[in-house]
BALO-333045 format. One record per residue: residue in one letter; x, y, z of N, C-alpha, C, O, CB in turn. Coordinates in steps of 0.001 Angstrom, whole numbers, plus 500000, padded with zeros to 6 digits. Atoms other than C-alpha are relative to their C-alpha. Glycine has a CB too. Layout:
# residues N
AXYZXYZXYZXYZXYZ;...
# end
This chain:
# residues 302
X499341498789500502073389369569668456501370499645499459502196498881499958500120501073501112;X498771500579500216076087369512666304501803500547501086501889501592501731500022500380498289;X498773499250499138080279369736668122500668500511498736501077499609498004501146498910501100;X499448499226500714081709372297665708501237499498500613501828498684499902499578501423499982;X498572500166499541084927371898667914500837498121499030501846498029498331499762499892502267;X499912500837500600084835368052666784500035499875498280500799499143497649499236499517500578;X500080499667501454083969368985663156501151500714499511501313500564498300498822500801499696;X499168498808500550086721371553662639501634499062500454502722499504500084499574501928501033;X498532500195499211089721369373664550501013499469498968500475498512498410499925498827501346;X499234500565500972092755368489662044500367498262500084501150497634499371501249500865500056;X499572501176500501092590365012662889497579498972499879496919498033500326501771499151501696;X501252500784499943088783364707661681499802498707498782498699498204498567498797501149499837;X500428501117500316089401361881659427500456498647500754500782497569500257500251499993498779;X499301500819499308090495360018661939498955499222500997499187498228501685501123500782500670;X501073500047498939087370359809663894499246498525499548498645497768500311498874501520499944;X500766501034500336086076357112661544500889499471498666501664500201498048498384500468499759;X499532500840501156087238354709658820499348499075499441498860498226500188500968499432500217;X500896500737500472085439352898656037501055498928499924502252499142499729499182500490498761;X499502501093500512086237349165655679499754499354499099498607498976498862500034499394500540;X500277500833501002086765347391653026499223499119499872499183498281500773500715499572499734;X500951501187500205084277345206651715500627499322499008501224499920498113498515500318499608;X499780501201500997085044341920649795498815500180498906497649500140499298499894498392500832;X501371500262501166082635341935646858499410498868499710499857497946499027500265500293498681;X500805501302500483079997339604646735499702499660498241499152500412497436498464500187500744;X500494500618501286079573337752643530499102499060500031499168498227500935500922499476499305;X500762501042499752076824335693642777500119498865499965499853498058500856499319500019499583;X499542501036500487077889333299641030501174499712499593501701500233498610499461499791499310;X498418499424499539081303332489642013500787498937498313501985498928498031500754499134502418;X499404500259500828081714330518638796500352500936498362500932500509497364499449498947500037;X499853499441501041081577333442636378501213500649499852501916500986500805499081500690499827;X498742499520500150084413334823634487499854501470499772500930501997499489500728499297498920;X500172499063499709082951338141634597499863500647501276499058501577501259499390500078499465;X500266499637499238083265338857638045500202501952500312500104502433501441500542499014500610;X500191498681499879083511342826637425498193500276499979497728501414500038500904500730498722;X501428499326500235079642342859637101499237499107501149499564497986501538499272499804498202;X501072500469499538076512342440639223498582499686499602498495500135498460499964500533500669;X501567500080500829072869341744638184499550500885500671499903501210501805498956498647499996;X500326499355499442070818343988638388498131500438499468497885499359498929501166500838499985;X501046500561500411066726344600637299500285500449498151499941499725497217498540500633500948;X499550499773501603067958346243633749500910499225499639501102499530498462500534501303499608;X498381500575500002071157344100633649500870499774500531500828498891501388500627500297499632;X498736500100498956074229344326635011500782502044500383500652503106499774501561498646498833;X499759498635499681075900347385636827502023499437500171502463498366499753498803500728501776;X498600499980499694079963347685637849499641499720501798498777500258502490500919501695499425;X500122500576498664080556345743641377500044501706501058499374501921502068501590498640500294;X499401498934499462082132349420642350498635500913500611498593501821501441500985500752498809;X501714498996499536078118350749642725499368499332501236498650500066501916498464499868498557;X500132500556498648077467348590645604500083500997501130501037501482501736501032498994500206;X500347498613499031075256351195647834500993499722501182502161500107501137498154500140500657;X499660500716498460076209349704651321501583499948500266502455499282499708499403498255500080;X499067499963499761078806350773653041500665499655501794499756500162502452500084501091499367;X499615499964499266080644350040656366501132500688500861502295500315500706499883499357499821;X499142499463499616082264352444658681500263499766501610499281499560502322499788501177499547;X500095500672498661084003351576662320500773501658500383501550502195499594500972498097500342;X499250499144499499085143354679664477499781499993501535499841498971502219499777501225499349;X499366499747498520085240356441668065498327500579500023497626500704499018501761501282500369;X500994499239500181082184358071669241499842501476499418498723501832499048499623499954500998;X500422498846500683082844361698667869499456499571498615498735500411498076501156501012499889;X500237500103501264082284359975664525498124500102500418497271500678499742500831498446499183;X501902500439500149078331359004665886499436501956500666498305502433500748499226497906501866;X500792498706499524078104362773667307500475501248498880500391502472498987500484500445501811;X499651498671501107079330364694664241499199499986498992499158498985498275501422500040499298;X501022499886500963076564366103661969501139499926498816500684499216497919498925501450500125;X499080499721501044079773366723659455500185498916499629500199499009498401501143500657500218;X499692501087500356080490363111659122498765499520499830498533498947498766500834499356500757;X501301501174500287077257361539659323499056500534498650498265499736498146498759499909501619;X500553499108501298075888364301656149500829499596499069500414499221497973500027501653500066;X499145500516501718078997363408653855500265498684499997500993498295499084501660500683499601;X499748501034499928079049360118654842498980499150499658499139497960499386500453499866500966;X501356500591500198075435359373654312499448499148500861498475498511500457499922499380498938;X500076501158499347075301357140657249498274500102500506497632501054500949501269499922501266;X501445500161499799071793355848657704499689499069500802498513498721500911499313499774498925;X500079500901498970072687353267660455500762500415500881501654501042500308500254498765499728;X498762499588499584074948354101663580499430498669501156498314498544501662500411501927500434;X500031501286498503075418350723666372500633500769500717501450501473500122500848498287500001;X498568499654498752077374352000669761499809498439500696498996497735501294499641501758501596;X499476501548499069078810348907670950501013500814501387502223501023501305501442498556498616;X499519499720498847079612350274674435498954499737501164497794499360500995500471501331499929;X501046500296498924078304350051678210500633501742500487501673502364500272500238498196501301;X500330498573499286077257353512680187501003501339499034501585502238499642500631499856502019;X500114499500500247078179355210677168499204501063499491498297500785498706500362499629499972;X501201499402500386076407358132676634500149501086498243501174501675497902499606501015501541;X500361500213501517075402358986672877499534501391499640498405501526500113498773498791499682;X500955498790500621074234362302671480500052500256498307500846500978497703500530501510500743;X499872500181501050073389361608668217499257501438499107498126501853499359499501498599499859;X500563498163500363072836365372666098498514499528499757498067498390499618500842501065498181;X501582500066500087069074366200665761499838500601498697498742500669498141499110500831501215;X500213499841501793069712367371662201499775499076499097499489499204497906501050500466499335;X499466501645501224070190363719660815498659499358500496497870499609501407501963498610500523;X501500501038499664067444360949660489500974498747499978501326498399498850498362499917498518;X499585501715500307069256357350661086499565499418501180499130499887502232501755499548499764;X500918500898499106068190354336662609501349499766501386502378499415500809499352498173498928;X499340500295498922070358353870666112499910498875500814498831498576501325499855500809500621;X499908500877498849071395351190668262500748499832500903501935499634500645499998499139499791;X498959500416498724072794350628671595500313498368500388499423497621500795499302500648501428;X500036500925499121074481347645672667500913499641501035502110499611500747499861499180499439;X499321499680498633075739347355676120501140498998499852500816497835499611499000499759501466;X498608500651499961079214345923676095501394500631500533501904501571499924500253499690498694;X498784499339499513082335346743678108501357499498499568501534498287499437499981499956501389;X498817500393500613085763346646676853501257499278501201502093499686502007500525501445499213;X499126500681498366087514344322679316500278497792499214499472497022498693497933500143502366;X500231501022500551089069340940678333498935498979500156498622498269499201500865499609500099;X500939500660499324086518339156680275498122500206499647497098499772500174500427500447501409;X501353499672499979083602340591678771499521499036498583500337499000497662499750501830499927;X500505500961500439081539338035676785499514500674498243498435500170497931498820499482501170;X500184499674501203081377339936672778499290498929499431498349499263498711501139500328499375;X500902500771501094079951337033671237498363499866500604497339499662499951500731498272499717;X501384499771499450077060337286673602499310500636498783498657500042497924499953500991501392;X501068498981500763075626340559671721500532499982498488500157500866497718500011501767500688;X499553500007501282077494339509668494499031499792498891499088500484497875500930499095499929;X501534499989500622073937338203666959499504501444499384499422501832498219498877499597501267;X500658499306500389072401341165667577500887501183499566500162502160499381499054500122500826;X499210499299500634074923343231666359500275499927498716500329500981498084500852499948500481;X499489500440501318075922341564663147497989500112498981497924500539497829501030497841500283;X500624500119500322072044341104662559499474501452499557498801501691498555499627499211500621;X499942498080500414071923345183662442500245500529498965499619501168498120500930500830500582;X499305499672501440074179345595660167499589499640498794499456500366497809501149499547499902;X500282500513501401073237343292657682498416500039499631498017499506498596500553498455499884;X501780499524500145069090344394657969500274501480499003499617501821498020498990500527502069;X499784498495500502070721348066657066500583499675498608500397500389497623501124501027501019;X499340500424501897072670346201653782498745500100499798498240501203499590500893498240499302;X500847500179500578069733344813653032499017501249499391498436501163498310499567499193500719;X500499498878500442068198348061652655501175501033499093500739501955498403499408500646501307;X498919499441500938071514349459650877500444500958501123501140501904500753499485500750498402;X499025499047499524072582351257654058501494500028500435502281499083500376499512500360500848;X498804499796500007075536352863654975500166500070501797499652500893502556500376501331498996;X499915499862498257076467352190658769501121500124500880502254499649500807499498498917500598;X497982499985499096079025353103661446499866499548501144499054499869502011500971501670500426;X500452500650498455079550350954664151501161500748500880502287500792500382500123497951500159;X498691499363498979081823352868667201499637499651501813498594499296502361500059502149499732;X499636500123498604082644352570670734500262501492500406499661502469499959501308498998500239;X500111499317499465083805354739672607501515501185499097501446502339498675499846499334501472;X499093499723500965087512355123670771500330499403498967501421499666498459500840500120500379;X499477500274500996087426353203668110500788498609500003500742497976498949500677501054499731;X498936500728500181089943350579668920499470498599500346499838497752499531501183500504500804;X500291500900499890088356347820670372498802498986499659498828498010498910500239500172500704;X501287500566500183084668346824670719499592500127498707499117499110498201499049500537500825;X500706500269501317083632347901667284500920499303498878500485498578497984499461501393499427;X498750500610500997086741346836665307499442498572500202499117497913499214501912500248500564;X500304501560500086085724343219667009498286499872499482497669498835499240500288499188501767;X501773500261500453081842343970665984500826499650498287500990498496497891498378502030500182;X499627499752501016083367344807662637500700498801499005500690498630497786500687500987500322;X498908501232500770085713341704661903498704498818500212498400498052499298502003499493501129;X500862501014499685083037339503663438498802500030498346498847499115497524499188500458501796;X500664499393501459080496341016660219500846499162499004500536498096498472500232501902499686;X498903500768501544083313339966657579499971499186500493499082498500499989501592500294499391;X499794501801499899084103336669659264498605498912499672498650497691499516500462499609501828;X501327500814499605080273335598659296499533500624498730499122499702498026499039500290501615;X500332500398501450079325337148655856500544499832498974499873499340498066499422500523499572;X499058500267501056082201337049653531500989498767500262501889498785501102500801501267499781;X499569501389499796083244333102652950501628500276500344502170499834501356499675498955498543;X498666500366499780087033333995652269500757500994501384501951501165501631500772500234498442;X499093499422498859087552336057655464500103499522501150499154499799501884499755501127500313;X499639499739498932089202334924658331500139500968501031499982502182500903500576499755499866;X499892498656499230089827336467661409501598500975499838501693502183500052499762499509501714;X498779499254500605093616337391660273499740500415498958500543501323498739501140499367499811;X500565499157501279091974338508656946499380501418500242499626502490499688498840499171499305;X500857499087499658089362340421658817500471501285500778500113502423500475499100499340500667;X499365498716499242091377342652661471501293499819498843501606498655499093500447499828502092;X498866499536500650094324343180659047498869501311498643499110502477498328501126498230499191;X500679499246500687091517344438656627499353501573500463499034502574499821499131499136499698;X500575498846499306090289346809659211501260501018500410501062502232500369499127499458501361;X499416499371499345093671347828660745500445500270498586501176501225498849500713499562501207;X499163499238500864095060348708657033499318501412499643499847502254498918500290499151498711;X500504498270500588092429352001656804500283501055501891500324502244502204497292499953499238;X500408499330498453092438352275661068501131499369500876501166498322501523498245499493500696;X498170500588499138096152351877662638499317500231501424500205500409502257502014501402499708;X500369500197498515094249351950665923499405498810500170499614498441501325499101501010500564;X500595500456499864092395349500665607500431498222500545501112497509499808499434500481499052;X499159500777498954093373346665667964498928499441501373498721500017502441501338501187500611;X501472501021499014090389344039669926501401499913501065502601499695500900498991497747499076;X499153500992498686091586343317673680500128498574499718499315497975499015499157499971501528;X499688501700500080093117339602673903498639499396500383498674498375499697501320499367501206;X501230500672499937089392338292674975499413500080498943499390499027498306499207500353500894;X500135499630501282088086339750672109500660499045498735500160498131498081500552501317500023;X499314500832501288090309338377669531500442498167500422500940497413499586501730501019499559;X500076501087500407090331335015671090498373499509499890498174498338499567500883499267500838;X501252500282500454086460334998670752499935499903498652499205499142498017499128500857500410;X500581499932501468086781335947667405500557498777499196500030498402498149500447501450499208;X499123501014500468089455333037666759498862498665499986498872497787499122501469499829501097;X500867500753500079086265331031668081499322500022498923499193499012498231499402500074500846;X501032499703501411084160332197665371500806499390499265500358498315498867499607501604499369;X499107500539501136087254331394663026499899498596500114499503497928499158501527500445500057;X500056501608499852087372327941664213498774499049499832498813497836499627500394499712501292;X500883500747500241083953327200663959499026500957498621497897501446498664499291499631501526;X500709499641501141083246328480660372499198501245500288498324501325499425499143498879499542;X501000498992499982081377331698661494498790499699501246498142500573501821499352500021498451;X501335500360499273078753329752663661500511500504501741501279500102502615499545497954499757;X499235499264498546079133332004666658498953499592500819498874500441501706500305501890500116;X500391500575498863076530329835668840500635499008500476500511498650501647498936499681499950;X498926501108499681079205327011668553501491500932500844502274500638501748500522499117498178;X498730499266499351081839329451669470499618500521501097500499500734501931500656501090499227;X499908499594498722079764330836672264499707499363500878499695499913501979499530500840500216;X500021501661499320079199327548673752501326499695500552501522499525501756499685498689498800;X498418500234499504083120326934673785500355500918500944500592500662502125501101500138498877;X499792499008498361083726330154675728499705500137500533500453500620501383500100500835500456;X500307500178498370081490329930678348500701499092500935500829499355502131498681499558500185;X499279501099499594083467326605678996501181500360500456501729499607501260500148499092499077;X498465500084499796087106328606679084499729501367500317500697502091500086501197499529498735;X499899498776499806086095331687679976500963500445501156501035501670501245498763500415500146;X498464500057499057089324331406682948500984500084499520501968500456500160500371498952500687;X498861500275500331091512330796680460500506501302499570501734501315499485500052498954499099;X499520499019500600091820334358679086500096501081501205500283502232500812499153500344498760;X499249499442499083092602335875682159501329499323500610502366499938500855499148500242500919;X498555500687499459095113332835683558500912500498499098501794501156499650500123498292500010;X498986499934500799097164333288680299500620500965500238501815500978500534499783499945498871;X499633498361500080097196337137680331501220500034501409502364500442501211498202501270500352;X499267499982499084098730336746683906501621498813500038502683498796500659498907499804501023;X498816500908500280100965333938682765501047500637499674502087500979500238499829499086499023;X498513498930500922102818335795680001500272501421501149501392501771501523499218500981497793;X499084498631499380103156339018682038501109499246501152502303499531501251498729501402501017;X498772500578498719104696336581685354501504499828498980502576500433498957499412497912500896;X498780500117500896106819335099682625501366500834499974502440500774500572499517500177498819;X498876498569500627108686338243680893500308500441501132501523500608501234499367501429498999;X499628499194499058108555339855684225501310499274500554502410499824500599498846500251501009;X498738500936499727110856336843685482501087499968499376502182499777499904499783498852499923;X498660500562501077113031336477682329500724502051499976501836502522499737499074499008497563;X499214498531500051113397340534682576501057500442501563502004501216501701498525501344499829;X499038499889498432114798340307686533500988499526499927502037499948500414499584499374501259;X498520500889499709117041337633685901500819500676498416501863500141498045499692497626500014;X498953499136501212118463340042682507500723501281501179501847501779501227498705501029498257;X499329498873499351118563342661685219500847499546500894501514500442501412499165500914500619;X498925500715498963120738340255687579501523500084499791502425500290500604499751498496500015;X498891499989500767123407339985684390500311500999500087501419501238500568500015499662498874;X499642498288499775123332343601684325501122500377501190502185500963500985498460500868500526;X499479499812498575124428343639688365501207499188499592502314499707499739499014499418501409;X498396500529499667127138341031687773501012501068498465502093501587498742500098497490499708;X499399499123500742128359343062684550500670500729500440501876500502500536499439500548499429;X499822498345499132128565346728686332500867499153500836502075499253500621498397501047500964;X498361500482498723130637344495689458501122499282499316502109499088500026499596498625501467;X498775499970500929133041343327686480500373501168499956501381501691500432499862499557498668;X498807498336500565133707346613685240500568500739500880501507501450500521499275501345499239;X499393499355499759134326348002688082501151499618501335501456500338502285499168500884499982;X498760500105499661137284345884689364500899500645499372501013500958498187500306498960500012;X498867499115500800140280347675689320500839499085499572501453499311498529500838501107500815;X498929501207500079142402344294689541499319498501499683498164498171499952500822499896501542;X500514501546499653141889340709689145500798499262498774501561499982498130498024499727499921;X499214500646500743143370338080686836499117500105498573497886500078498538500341498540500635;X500494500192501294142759338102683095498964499058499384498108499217498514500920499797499443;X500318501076500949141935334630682590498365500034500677497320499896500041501108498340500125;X501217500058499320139250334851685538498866500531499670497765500005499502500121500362500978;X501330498765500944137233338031684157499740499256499055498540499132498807500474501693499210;X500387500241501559137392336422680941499317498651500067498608498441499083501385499956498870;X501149501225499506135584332869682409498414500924500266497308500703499773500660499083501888;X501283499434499591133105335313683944499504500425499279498292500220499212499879500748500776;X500956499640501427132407337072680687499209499299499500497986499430499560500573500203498904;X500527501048500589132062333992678710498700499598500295497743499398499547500723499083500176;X501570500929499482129343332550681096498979500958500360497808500597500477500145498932501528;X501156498994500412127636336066681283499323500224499078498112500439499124500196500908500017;X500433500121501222127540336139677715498775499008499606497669499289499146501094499694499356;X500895500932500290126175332568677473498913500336500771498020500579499959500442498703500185;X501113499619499316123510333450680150499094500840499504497884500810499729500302500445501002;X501195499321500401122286336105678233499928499830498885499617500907498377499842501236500228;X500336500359501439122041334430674560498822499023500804497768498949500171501434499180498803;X501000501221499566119893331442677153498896501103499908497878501042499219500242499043501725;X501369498866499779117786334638678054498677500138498629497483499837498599500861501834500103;X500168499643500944117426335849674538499105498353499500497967498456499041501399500650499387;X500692501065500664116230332278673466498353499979501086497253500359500683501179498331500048;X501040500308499158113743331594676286498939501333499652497740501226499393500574499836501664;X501638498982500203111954335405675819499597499886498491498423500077498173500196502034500352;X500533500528501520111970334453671854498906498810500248498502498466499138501420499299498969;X500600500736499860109904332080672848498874499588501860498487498569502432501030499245499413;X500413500578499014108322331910675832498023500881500186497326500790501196501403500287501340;X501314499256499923104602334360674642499475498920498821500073497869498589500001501932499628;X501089501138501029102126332447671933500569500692498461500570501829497990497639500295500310;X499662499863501552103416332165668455498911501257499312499224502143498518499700498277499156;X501067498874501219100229334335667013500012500884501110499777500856502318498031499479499264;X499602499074499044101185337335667763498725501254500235498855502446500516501489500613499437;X501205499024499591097149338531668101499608499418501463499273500139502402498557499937498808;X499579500895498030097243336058671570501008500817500664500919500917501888500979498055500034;X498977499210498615100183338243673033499572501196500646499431502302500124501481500531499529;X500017498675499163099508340375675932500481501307499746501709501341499817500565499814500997;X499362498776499993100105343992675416501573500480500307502593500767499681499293500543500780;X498704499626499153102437344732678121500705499280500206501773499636500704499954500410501066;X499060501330499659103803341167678357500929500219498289502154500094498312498748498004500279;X499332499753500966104861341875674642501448501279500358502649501146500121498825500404498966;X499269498928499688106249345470675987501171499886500821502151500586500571499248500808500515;X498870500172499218108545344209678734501356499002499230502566499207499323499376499318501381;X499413500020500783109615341853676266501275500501499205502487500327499338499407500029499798;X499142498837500630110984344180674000500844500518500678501973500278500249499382501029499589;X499349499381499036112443346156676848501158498732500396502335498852500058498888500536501232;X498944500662499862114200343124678070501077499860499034502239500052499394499632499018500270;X499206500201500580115638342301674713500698500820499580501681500357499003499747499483499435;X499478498843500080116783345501674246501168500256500882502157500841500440499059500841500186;X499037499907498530118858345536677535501181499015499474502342499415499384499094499278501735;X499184500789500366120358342103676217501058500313498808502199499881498645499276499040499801;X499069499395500908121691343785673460500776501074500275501656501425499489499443500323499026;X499197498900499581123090346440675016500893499599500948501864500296501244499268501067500486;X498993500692498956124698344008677653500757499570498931501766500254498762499470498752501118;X499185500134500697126090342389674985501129500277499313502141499642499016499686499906499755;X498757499224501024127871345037673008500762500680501782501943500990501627499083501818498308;X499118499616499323129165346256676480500664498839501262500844499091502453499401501231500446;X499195501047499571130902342754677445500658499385498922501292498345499097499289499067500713;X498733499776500768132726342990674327501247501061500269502459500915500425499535500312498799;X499266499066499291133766346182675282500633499957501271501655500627501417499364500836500078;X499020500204498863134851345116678830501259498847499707502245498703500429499077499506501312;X499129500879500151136663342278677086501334501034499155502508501258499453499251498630499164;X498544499228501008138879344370674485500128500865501317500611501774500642499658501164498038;X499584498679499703139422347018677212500737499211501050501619499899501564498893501303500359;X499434500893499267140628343808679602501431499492499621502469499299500253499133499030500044;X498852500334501210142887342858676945500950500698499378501829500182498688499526499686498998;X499122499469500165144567345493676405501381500724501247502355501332500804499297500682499290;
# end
């Protein structure tokens, strides 16, 4: 049955987003690449039936989207989600059980996922793969598709391609270093799922790494803080002394500032969420210590 409530809500294009497709050419040496073959000739690349859409599940339970959208395939890449797909529509459906957790093994059902999709091209359909919201599991079904049939996409090609129509769209850190597997081994995701059964520890140790990390480098910002506040609020003491103690507060928290610049993984699709978030928060603090141990200095000084 269709959800009118879902159909009518002001953020219903939000529910789903088509991704860009790269255009296949056949023959990558022609200088006509605006055209395709076709059994009369040639057509404009722009007629290319087959389309790909990634969303949340209201997108797979809204007769309103799946009628103007034409969708004639829908995947749910989720586990003990439950599905009510309208009984007005005719498309072909698939479930595949997958939970959104870094630890959960995506390239497992990545086969039969990717093999879905591209059975429904082959027939010129139009398909939407979703989860539950959108953000994780199908976005990584989704990039995995481009990385494995379009030669020039990477996996930084592939989720940047997805997150420029779907600002949600954002694989857990397991996820996106599976997919980095795929990247590394040309697409061949039985070589990549070979490697991660081998490290499958490592994407939980890290996750707990970086958060210990920041959490550490954010205590010892909040330490500077404590000796700060017990500067300011001598009433007396010698000039030259405060002004040693500044100095080496100061320097303490430019060491800070260097060490959290550096202390999460250069690619910033490897950084922890919240280990990124405290981050921020710390360096934020450092700057605000900063500008107020100038201020205890001019106000010392005068």
């Amino acid at each position: 049955m269709e959800n009118s409530a879902i159909d009518a809500s002001p953020w219903y294009m939000d529910i789903a987003n088509e991704v860009p497709l790269p255009l296949e050419i056949p023959n990558s040496q022609s200088k006509s690449p605006a055209l395709l073959p076709t059994h009369d000739g040639f057509e404009k690349k722009d007629s290319i039936k087959s389309k790909l859409f990634v969303g949340s599940l209201s997108a797979a339970e809204s007769l309103q989207f799946i009628r103007e959208n034409k969708i004639s395939h829908i995947l749910t890449v989720a586990a003990s989600l439950p599905v009510t797909i309208p009984s007005d529509c005719s498309v072909q459906h698939k479930i595949i059980e997958c939970h959104d957790h870094p630890m959960a093994n995506i390239l497992e059902v990545m086969p039969s996922a990717l093999k879905f999709i591209n059975d429904a091209f082959e027939s010129d359909g139009i398909v939407l793969v979703h989860c539950a919201s959108g953000v994780s599991r199908s976005v990584a079904v989704c990039a995995g598709f481009l990385m494995t049939r379009y030669e020039e996409m990477d996996m930084r090609r592939a989720l940047d391609s997805i997150s420029s129509v779907r600002k949600y769209a954002s694989p857990n850190l397991g996820f996106r270093r599976q997919l980095q597997m795929i990247d590394n081994h040309k697409g061949d995701i039985g070589a990549a799922q070979e490697l991660y059964s081998k490290h499958t520890s490592n994407v939980v140790e890290d996750t707990i790494r970086q958060r210990e990390v920041v959490n550490d480098l954010h205590a010892r910002v909040d330490d500077v803080e404590v000796a700060i506040a017990s500067i300011n609020s001598k009433k007396k003491g010698l000039k030259e002394s405060i002004s040693c103690e500044l100095k080496s507060l100061k320097n303490d928290l430019i060491m800070l500032q260097v060490e959290l610049d550096s202390c999460l993984p250069d690619e910033l699709l490897f950084i922890d969420p919240p280990a990124k978030m405290i981050r921020k928060a710390a360096n934020t603090k450092i700057e605000r210590l900063l500008v107020s141990l100038e201020e205890i200095k001019a106000a010392r000084s005068s």
